[in-house]
N, C-alpha and C positions, 0 to 999 in steps of 0.2 A: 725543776721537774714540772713540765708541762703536762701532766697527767695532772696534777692539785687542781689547775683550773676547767678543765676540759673536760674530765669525768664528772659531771653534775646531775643532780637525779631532781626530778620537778614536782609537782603534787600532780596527782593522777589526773586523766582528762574529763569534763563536764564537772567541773568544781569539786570534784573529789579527793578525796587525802588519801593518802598511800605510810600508812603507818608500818614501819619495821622492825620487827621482832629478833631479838637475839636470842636463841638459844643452843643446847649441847648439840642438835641437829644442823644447824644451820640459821640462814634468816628469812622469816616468812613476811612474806608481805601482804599485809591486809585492807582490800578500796576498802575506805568508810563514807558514805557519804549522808550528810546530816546526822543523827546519831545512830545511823543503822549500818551496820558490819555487812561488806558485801561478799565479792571472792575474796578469795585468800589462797596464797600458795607457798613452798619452799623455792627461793627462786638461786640463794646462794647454799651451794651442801660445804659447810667445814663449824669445826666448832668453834660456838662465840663466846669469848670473854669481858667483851664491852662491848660499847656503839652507841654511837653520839650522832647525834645531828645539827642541820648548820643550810640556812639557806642555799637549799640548792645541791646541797651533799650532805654523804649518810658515810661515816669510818666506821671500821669495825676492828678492833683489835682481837686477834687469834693465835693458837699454839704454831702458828709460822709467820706471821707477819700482822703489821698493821696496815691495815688494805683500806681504798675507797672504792667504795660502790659505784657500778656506773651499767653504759650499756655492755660493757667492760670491764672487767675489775682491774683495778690499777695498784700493783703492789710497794711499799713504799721503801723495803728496801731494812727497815728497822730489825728485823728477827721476832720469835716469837713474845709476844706482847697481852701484857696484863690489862691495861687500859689505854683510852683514846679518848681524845678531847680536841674542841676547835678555840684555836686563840688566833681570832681574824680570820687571816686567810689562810693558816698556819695549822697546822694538825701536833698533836703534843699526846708522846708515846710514849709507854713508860711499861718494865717488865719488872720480874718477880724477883729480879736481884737489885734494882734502884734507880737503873740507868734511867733515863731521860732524856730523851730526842724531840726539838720543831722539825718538823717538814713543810718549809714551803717550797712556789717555785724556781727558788733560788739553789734548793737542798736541803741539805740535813745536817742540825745543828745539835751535835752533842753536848748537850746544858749541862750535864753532870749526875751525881749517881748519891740516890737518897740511900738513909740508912739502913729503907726495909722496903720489901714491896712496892710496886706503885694501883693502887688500889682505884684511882679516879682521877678524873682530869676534866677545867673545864676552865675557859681560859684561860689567865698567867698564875691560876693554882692549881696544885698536884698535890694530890692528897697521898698519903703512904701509912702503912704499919704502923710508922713510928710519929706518926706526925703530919703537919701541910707546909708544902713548901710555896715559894714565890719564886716565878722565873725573872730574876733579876738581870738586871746588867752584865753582869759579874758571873751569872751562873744560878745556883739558887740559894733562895735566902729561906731558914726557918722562919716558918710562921705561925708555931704554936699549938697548941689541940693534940692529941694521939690517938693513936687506932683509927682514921679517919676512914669512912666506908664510902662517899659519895660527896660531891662538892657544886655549888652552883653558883655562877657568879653574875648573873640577871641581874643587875641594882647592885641592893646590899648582901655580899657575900653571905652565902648559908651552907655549911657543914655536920655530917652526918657523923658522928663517933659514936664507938661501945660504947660512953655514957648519958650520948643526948644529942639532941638538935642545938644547935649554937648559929647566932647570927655576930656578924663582925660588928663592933661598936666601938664604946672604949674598951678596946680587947675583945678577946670574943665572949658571950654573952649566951648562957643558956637559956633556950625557950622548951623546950620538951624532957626529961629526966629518961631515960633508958637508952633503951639498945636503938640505936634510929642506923639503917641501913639505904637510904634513900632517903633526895630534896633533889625539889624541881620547883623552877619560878620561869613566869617568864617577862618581857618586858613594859607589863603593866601589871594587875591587882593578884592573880594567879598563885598563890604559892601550895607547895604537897608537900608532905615529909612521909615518911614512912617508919613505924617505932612501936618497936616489940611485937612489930607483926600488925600493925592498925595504921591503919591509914587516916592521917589527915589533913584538912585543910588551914589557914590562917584569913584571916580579918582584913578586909582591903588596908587595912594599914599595915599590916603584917605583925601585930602587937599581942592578936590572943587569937590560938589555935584551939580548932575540936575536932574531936573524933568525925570520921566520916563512916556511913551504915554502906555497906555492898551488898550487894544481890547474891552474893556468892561466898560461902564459907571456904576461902582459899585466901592465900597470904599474898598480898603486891608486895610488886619487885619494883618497878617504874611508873614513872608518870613523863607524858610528852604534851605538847599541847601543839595545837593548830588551831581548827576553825572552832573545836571545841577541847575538854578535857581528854585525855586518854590513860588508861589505867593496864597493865598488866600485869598478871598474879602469877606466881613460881610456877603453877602447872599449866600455863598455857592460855588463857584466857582471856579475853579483850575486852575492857569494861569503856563503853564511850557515854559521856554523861548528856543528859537529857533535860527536859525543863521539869521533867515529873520524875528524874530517880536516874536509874541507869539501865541503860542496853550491854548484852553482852554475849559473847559469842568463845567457844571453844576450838582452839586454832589446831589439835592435835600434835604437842608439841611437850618435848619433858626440858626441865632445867633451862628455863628462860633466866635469862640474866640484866635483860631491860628491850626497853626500844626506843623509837625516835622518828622525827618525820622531818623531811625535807622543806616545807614550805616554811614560810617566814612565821615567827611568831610573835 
């Protein structure tokens, strides 16, 4: 499938980032440049259920398909789809009955069908209802944890379940106690989690997490990063962090469900 490679979305022009919003509307996309929120508009209309980012490409899983964004939308052929994730060059689709598809540009590889839902995805882990799995050789392999809400595999793998933030060690390994619904890292000091509705950050080593203060009495959904931090809350909201606190901007937008940005992080 020569669309995987071809449809690639860039960061915006004059060093700006183009951060993308999923929600029940569609996906808006908002220039940021330096920590100030510039335009913003809806650029794709269908409803979004995920969306991942990936140097250079932005997937968005939907009630009809897992699609890549582009100056084109490029559809991938999967059916309607719960979540979306980049493993390489590869997009990794997964719906509300188990299934599990790579798309690269080779095609579409039906890996196999978890027990429950697929809830997240983000390289060769798929996170589901009942658990995380690994895209193995073979297909997929359990990988422990359940009710998994959100997965990051930056470094050392970090997972979101109904009872906590967990990082992979010997075994997996809780670092937060509650509801964690979102984790984001990325590939240096960077880590968010998101739990019980608070948002927080960890310790350049990744060893002890604190609460983070927002501007804004509303719940995050997402964290993306780029040139800087990027934050999004369930009603709509863009928080981009700053040297003295945070900026923030209202996107006019109901039931976000995350966002993501194209450039390298």
């Amino acid at each position: 499938m020569d669309d995987i490679r071809e449809k690639r979305i860039f960061g915006g022009k004059d060093g700006r980032t183009r951060l993308f919003v999923g929600s029940e509307m569609g996906v808006v996309v908002a220039s940021i440049s330096g920590s100030r929120v510039g335009e913003f508009g809806l650029e794709y209309r269908t409803t979004v259920r995920d969306i991942a980012g990936a140097p250079g490409r932005i997937a968005v899983a939907t009630d009809e398909d897992a699609t890549l964004l582009g100056e084109e939308v490029a559809h991938l052929g999967f059916g309607p789809a719960t979540a979306v994730g980049f493993d390489g060059e590869g997009i990794v689709a997964g719906d509300s009955e188990g299934r599990i598809a790579r798309i690269d540009s080779a095609g579409r590889e039906e890996v196999g069908t978890a027990g429950g839902a697929v809830t997240a995805s983000d390289g060769a882990l798929v996170g589901t209802e009942v658990g995380l799995y690994r895209l193995g050789d073979r297909g997929l392999d359990a990988a422990g944890l359940d009710d998994v809400r959100d997965v990051d595999t930056n470094g050392t793998p970090l997972a979101a379940t109904g009872e906590g933030l967990y990082r992979l060690g010997n075994g997996w390994m809780e670092l937060i106690d509650g509801d964690a619904t979102a984790v984001a890292s990325d590939s240096g000091t960077r880590r968010h989690a998101v739990v019980d509705g608070q948002l927080y950050t960890a310790s350049p080593d990744g060893d002890r997490w604190a609460p983070v203060e927002l501007p804004v009495d509303e719940t995050p959904v997402d964290v993306a990063y780029g040139e800087r931090t990027y934050v999004v809350t369930a009603s709509g909201t863009v928080l981009v962090e700053a040297a003295d606190g945070w900026r923030h901007q209202r996107l006019g937008v109901r039931g976000v469900v995350g966002c993501a940005v194209a450039t390298g992080q």
